[in-house]
C-alpha positions in Angstrom: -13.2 -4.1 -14.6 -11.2 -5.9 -11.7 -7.8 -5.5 -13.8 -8.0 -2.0 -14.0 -9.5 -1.9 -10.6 -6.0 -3.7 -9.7 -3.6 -1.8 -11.5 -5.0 1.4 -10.1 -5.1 -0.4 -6.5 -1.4 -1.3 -7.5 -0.2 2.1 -8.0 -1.5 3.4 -4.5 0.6 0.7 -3.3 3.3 1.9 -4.9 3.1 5.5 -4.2 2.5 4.8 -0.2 5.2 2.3 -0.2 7.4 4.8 -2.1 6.3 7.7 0.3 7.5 5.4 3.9 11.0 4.2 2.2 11.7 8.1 1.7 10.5 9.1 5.1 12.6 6.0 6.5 15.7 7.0 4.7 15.0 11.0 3.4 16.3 10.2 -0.2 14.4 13.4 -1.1 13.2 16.9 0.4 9.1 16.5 0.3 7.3 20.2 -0.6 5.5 21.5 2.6 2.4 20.0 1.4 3.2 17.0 2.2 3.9 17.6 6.0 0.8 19.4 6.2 -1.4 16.4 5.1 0.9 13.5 6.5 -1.6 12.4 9.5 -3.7 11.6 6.2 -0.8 9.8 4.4 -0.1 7.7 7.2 -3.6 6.1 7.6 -4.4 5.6 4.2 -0.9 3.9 4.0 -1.6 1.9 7.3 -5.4 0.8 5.5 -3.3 0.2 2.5 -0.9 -2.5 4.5 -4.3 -3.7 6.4 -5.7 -4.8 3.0 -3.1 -6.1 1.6 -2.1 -8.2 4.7 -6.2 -9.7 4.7 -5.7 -10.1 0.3 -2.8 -12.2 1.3 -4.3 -14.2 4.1 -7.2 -15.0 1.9 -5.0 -16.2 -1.9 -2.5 -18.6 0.7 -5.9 -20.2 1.6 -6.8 -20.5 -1.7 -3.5 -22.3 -2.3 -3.5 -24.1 0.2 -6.7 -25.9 -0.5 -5.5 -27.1 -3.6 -2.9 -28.3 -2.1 -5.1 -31.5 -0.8 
């Protein structure tokens, strides 16, 4: 259940990351849609990055208590 869980959680990932390096750089012309709904892009994006940043904080403390 948790691998599927993180391959799905992977992809979101993905498709937010993918969506801020094309608003960054506008490799390609979004639909309308999209502008109407970005408010909604931006903060499941920014919860996105939230999660992933506390994920990371709490594996390097895993590592780093094998460590000693």
């Amino acid at each position: 259940m948790r691998n599927k869980f993180g391959k799905w959680f992977f992809i979101l990932h993905l498709i937010f990351g993918l969506y801020f390096v094309n608003f960054a750089f506008g490799y390609f012309a979004l639909p309308e849609f999209f502008l109407d709904v970005e408010k909604w892009i931006f903060l499941i994006g920014g919860i996105l990055i939230l999660l992933g940043g506390f994920h990371h904080l709490r594996t390097s403390k895993r590592r780093n208590k094998k460590d000693y």
